[in-house]
C-alpha positions as CSV (number, residue, x, y, z in Angstrom):
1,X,9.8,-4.3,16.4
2,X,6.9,-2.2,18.5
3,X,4.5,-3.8,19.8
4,X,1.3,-4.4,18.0
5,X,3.2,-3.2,14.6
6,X,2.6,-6.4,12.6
7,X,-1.4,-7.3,12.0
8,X,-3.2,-10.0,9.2
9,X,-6.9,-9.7,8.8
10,X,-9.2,-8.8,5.5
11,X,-7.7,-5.8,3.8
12,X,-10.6,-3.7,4.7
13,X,-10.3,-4.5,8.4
14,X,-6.7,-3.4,7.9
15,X,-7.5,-0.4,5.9
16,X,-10.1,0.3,8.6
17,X,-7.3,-0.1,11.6
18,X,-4.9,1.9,9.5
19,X,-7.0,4.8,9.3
20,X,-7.7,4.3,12.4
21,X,-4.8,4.8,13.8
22,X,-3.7,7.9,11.8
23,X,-7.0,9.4,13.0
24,X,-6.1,8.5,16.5
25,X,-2.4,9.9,16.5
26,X,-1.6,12.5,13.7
27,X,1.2,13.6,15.5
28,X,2.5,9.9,15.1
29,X,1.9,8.7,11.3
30,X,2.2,10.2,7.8
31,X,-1.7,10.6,6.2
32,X,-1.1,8.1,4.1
33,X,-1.9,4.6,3.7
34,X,0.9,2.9,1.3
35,X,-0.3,-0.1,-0.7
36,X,-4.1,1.1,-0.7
37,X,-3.8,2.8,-3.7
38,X,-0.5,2.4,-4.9
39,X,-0.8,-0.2,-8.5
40,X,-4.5,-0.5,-7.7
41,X,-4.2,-1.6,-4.1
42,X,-1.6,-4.3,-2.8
43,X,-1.8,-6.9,-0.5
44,X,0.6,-5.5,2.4
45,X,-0.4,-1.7,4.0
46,X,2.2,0.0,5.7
47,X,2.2,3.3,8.0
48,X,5.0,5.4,8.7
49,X,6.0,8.3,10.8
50,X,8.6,9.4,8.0
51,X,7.4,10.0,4.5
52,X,7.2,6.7,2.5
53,X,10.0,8.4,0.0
54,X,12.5,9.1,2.8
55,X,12.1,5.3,3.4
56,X,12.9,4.4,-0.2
57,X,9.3,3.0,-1.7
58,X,8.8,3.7,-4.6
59,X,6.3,6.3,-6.2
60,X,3.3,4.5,-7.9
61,X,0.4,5.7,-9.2
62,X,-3.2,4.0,-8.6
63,X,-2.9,2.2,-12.1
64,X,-2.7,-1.4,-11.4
65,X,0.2,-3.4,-12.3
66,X,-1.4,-5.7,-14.9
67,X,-2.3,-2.5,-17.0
68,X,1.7,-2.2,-17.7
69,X,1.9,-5.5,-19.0
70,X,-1.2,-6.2,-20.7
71,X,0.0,-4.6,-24.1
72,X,3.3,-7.2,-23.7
73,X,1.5,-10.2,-22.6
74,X,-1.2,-9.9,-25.7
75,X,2.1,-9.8,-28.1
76,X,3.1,-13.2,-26.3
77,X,1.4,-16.6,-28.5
78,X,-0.3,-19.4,-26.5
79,X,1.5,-22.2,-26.0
């Protein structure tokens, strides 16, 4: 693994570094921040040199995952 590759902190201290680092070295990263916006934002980030697709991550849109299931878990009774 590079150095310096893995990183825990707030998520906007990591968003900040992220972008921060794609600002610093175009040449290096895709423009893209995957897990800021993907399902409404997740809880790991990830930067790549390679498009994210060519990696294998799936395509999400910025919906977030508990919009998909809301309909299903309101068809569910309460215990």
């Amino acid at each position: 693994m590079p150095a310096d590759a893995l990183r825990y902190g707030t998520r906007e201290e990591m968003l900040a570094l992220a972008h921060k680092r794609i600002s610093d070295r175009p040449d290096r990263y895709v423009d893209h921040v995957y897990g800021e916006k993907e399902l409404g934002g997740t809880s790991v980030l990830y930067l790549s040199a390679v498009p994210f697709e060519k990696l294998g991550f799936p395509t999400y849109g910025e919906k977030p995952f508990p919009a998909f299931t809301k309909a299903a878990l309101g068809a569910v009774p309460p215990p």
